[in-house]
C-alpha positions as CSV (number, residue, x, y, z in Angstrom):
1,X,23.3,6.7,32.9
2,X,25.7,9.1,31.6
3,X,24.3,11.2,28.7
4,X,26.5,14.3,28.3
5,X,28.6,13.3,25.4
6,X,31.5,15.0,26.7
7,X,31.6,12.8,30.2
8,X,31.4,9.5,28.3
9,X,34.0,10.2,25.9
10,X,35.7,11.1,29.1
11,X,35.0,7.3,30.9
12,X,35.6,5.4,27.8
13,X,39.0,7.1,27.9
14,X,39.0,6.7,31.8
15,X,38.5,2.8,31.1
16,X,41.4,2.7,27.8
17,X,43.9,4.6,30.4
18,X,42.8,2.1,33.9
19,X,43.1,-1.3,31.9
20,X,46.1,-0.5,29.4
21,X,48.0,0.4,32.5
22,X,46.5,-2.9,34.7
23,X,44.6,-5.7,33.3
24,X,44.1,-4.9,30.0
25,X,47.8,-5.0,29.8
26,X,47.8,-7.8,31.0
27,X,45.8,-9.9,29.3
28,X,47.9,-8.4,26.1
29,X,51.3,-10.4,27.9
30,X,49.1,-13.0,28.6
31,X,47.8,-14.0,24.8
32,X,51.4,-13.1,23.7
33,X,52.5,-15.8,26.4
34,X,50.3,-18.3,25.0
35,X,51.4,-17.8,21.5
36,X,54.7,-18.2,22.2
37,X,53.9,-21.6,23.7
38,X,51.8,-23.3,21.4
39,X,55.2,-22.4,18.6
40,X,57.2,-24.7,21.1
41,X,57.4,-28.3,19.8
42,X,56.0,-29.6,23.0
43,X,52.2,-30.2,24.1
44,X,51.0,-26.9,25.9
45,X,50.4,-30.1,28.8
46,X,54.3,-30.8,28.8
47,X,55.2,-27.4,29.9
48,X,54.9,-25.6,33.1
49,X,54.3,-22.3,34.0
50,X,54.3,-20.7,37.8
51,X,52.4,-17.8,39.3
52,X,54.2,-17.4,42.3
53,X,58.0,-17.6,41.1
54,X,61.3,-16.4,43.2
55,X,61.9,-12.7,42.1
56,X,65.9,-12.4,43.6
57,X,68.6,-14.7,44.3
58,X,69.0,-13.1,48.3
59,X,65.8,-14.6,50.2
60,X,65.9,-11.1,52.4
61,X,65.4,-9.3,48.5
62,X,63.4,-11.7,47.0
63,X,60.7,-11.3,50.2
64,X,61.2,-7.3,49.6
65,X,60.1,-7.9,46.0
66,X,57.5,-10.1,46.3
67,X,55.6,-7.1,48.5
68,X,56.4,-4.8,45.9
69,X,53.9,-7.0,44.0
70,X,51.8,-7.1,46.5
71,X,51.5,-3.5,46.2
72,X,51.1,-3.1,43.2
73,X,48.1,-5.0,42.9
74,X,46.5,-3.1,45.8
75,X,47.3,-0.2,44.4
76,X,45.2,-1.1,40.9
77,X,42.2,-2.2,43.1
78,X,42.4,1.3,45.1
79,X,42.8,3.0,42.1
80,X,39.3,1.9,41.1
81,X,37.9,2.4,44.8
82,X,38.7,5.9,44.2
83,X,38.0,6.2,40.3
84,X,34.3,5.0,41.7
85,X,34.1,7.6,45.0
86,X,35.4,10.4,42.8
87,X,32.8,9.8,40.3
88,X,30.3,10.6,42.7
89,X,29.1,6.8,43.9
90,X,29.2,5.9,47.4
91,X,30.9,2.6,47.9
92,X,28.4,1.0,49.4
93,X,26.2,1.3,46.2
94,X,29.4,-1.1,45.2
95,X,29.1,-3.4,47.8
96,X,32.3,-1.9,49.5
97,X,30.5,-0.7,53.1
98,X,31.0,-2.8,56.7
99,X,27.4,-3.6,57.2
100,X,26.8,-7.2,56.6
101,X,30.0,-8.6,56.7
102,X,28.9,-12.0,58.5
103,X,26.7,-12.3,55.5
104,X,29.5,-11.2,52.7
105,X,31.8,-13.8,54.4
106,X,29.2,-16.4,54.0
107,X,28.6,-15.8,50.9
108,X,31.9,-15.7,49.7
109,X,33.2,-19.1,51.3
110,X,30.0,-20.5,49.1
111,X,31.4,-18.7,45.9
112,X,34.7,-20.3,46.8
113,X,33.0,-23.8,47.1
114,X,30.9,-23.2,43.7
115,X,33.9,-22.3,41.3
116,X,37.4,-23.7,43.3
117,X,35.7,-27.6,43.2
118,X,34.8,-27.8,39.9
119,X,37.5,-25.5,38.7
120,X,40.4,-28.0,40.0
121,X,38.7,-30.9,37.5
122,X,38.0,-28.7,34.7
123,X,41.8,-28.0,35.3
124,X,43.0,-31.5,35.4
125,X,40.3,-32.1,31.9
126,X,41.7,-29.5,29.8
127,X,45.3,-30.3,30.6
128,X,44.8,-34.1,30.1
129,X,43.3,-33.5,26.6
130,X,46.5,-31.1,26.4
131,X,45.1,-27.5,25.9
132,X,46.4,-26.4,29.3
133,X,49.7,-25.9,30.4
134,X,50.8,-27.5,33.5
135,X,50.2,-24.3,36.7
136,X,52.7,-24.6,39.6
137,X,50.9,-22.3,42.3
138,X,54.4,-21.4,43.9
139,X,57.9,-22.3,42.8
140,X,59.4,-20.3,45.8
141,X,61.5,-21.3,47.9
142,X,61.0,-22.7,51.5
143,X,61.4,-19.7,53.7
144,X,60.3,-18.4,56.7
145,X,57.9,-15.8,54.8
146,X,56.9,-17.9,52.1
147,X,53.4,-18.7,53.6
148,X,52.9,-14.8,54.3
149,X,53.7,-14.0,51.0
150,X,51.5,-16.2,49.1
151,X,48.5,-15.1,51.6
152,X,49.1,-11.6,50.3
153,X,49.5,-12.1,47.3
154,X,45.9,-14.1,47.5
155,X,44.8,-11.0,48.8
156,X,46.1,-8.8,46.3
157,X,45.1,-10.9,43.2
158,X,41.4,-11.2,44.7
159,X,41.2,-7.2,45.6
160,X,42.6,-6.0,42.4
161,X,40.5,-8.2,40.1
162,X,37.5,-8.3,42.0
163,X,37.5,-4.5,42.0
164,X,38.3,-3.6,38.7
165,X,36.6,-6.4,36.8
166,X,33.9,-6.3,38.4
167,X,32.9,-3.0,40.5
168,X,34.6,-0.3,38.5
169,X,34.3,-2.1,34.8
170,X,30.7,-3.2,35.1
171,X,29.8,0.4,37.1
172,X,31.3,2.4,34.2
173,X,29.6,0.3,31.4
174,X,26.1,1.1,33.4
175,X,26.8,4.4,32.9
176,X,27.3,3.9,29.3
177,X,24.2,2.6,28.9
178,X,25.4,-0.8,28.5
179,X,23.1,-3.8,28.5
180,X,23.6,-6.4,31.8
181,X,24.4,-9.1,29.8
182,X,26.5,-7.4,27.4
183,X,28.8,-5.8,30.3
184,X,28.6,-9.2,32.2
185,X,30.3,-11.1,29.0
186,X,33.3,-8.1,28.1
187,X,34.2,-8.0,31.9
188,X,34.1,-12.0,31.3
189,X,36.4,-12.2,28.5
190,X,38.4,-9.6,30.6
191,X,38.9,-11.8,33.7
192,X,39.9,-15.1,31.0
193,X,42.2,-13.0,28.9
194,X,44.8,-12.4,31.8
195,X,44.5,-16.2,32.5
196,X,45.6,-17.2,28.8
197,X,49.0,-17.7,29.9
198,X,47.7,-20.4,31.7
199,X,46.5,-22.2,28.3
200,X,42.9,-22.6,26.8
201,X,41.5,-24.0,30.4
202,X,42.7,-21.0,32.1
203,X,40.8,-18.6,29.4
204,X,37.7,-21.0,29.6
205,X,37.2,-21.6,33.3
206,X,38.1,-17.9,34.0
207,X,34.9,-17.0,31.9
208,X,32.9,-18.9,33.4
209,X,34.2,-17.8,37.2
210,X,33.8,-14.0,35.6
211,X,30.2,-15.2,34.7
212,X,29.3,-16.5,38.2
213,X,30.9,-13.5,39.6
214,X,29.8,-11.2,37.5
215,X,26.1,-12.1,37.4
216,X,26.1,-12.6,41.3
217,X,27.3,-9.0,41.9
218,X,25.0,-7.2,39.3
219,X,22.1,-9.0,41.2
220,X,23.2,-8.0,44.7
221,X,25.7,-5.6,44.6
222,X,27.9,-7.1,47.5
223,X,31.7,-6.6,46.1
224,X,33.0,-8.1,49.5
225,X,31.7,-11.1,49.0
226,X,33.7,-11.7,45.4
227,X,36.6,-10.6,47.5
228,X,36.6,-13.0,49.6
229,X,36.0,-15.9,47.5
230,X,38.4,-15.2,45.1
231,X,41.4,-15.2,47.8
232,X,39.7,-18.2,49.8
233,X,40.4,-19.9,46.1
234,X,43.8,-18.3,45.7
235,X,45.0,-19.0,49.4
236,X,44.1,-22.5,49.1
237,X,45.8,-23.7,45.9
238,X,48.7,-20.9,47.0
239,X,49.4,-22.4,50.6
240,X,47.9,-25.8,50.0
241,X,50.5,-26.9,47.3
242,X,53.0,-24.7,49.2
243,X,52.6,-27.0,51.5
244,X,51.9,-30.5,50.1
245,X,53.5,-30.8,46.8
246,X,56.2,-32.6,48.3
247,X,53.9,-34.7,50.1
248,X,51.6,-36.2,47.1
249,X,53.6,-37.7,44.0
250,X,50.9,-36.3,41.5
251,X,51.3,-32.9,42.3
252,X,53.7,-31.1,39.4
């Protein structure tokens, strides 16, 4: 824990700077989003809102821009990797080393499993009693990179949020002296506050996944493992309705 007073006014302006520029911000757009919404006449389950939505008219610029996004998001998560190393903690104290990654992998598809399953019917609850909005995955178009691009983008959700929600927020708030639980519910509310665009549901089940997450890392301090089940979730609800919306009649 971080006593000096000097060094922790230091991280708690470390943390304002990180998460007004990423996340933080984010969640910001995000509760504006929703509030914009609910002043529409229509039922926050009569509107629609995409994740993964065509960013140019030319398909060559539109796949050029949709890895600028990509980027970014890697950059955030790298931007905590080294925040974290140049603080003086070895990454594997994070979970970030190569040594069990047969394990991590394992552990991550069951992390999937636990929150993607019930997560699609809490979905489909909260926007049948109307306090979600309707979530296309991907609104972009068929092309020959479309697939590729939602993969990375998967990837670059699950590494940026996974590393800054969890390994660099709940690392610095250690250091603060924080309490587990305490650090485990902000970086909660965190992870469901960029989600609000998404609608009530969205804010709700992403507490709950930050929760699960959360609480699994503190105990084990395997970061990979988040990783990897947060894209296995993304990739499938990316790719999969990618793929099958035009097949099934009840997909939006």
């Amino acid at each position: 824990m971080i006593t000096d007073p000097a060094e922790r006014r230091a991280v708690v302006v470390e943390l304002l700077i990180v998460f007004t520029a990423t996340l933080g911000l984010s969640g910001l757009r995000s509760l504006l989003s929703l509030l914009d919404r609910l002043l529409r006449p229509e039922p926050l389950n009569e509107q629609a809102v995409a994740i993964n939505v065509p960013q140019a008219a030319l398909g060559l610029l539109d796949f050029a821009r949709q890895l600028t996004s990509v980027l970014q998001l890697l950059s955030w998560g790298a931007l905590g990797v080294y925040l974290i190393w140049r603080g003086g903690i070895a990454l594997r104290r994070i979970g970030l080393d190569r040594t069990r990654p047969g394990r991590d992998l394992l552990h991550g598809l069951g992390l999937a499993a636990l929150i993607g399953i019930p997560g699609l019917a809490f979905y489909l609850g909260t926007r049948a009693i109307g306090i979600n909005l309707t979530v296309v995955p991907s609104a972009l178009d068929e092309q020959w990179w479309r697939s590729l691009v939602l993969v990375l983008s998967a990837l670059g959700n699950s590494w940026a949020e996974e590393i800054l929600v969890v390994g660099y927020l709940l690392t610095r708030l250690r250091q603060l002296g924080w309490s587990e639980n305490a650090s485990l519910l902000a970086s909660a509310v965190l992870r469901g506050s960029y989600h609000l665009y998404q609608g009530f549901g969205g804010f709700l089940g992403n507490i709950v996944m930050g929760l699960i997450y959360g609480r699994y890392w503190q105990r084990t301090n395997r970061l990979w493992a988040l990783v990897v089940g947060h894209a296995v979730i993304d990739i499938v609800a990316f790719v999969g309705y990618a793929l099958l919306r035009d097949s099934l009649s009840w997909l939006p």
